[in-house]
N, C-alpha and C positions, 0 to 999 in steps of 0.2 A: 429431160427428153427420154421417153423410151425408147429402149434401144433394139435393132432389129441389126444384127451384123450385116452389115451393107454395104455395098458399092452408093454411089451418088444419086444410080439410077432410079433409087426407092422416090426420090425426091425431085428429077428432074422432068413430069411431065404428066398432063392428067393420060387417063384410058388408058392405063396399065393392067392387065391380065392375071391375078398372084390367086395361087392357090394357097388354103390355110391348111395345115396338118396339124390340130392338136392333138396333144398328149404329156402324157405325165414324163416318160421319155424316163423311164424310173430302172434299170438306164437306157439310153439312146442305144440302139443296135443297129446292124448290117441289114436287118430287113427295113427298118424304116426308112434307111437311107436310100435302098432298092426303090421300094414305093413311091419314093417323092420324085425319081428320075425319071418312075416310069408316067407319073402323072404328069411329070413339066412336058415331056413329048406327048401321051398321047393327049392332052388336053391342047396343047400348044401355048402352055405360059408364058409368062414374061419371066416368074419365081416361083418360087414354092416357098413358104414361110414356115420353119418348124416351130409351132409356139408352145412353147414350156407352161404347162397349165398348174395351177394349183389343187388342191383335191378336188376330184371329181362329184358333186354333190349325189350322182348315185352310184357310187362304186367309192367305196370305203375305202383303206388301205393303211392298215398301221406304219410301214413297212416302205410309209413314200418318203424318200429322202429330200433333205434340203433343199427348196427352191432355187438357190441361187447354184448347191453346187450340181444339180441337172440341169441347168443351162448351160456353166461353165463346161459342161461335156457336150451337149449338143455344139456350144460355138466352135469347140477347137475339134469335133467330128467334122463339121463342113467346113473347115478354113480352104477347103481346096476344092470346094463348089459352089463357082462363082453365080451361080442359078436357084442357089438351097443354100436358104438363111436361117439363123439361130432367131428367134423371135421373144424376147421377154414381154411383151406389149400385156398380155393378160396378167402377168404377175401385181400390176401398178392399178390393174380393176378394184374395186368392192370386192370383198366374198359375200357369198359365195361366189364360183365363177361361173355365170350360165351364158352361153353359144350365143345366144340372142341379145346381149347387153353386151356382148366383146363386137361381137358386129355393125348393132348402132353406134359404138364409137369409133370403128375401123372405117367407117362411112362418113363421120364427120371428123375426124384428123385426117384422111385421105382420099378428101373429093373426088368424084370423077374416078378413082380404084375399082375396079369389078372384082368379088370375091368369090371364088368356089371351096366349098367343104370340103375336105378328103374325111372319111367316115371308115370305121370298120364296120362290116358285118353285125359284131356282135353290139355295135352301139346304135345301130340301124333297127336291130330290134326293141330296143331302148328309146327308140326316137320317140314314139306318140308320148311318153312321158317327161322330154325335154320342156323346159320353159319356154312357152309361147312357141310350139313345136310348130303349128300352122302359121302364123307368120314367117318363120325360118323356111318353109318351106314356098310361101308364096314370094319371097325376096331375092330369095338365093339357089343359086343351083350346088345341087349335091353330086361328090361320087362317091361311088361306095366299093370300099374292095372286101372282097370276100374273106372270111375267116374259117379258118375248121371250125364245122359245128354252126356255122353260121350260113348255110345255103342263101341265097338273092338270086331271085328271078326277077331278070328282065319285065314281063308281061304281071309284076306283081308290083312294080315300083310307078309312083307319083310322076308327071311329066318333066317336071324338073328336074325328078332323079335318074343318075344312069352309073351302070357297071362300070370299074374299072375292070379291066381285063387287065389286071398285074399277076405274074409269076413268084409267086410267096415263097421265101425263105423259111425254111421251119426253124424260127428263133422266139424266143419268147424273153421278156424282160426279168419274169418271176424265174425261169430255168436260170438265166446267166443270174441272179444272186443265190440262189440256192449252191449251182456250179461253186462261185466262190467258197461259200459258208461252207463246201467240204473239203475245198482245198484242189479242187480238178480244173483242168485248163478253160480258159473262152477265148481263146485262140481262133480266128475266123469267125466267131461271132460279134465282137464290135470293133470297131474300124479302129487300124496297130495303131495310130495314133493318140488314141485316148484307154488303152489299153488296162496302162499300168496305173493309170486315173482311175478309169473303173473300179480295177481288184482294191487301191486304195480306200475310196467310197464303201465300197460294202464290205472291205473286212471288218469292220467295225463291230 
């Protein structure tokens, strides 16, 4: 079974509302977790699903650590948000992993599921080169939260796509392993919980 750290409710009823946040989560930080709570209100979910994705087929990354133990940080970061799930469901796909084939199977393993995107900026720019980018877009509704460096105008976006108006944390995944590799704090950048987990991971 893949596994989505879950309460019952993933399971107990069709026309549930889940939003999908992928990412490498390489590692999971304080702002992702901001963005997934500001999307479960202002969207009005039922969850938000953090799915731990495998390499990105257009974004490289030597430097992406083990899939299993970036999940094991994403699940024990939201063990105390009972609305934002750890999601390994893309790990158990084919590779490569493309947005458009995680979807046709989030649709027929959970009938009756409504999905929405959560997207950065800078992968919004990236989107007309997604696989089957126009299908994804006639299927599914998209948000998009903004990125430095990545402007999105409203009057510039598809009808199915729309702004998050989320409040960004200036954190970055690549800064907190760098932080580590010289030895300086990430204190208040991922959640005390999975802290010491973290500096573990990437002292390596």
């Amino acid at each position: 079974m893949n596994n989505v750290e879950s309460s019952p409710l993933l399971r107990s009823g069709r026309g549930r509302l889940i939003g999908l946040f992928g990412g490498s989560f390489n590692p999971i930080h304080n702002g992702h977790v901001s963005l997934a709570r500001q999307m479960l209100v202002q969207v009005g979910l039922d969850e938000v699903w953090l799915m731990v994705s495998p390499q990105n087929p257009l974004k490289r990354n030597m430097e992406l650590l083990d899939d299993w133990k970036r999940f094991r940080m994403v699940a024990e970061a939201l063990k105390h948000e009972p609305q934002i799930k750890a999601c390994d469901y893309e790990l158990h796909l084919p590779k490569p992993s493309y947005t458009w084939l995680t979807l046709q199977a989030l649709r027929r393993d959970f009938p009756g599921y409504e999905f929405v995107l959560l997207i950065g900026g800078d992968n919004w720019k990236l989107f007309p080169r997604w696989y089957h980018a126009n299908d994804i877009l006639r299927s599914t509704k998209i948000m998009v939260y903004p990125r430095r460096g990545y402007e999105t105008l409203d009057g510039q976006l598809p009808a199915n796509v729309s702004i998050l108006n989320a409040s960004l944390l200036d954190i970055s995944s690549t800064e907190i392993r760098e932080r580590i590799k010289k030895g300086e704090s990430i204190s208040g950048m991922v959640p005390r919980s999975i802290e010491n987990l973290v500096k573990t991971n990437y002292e390596l």
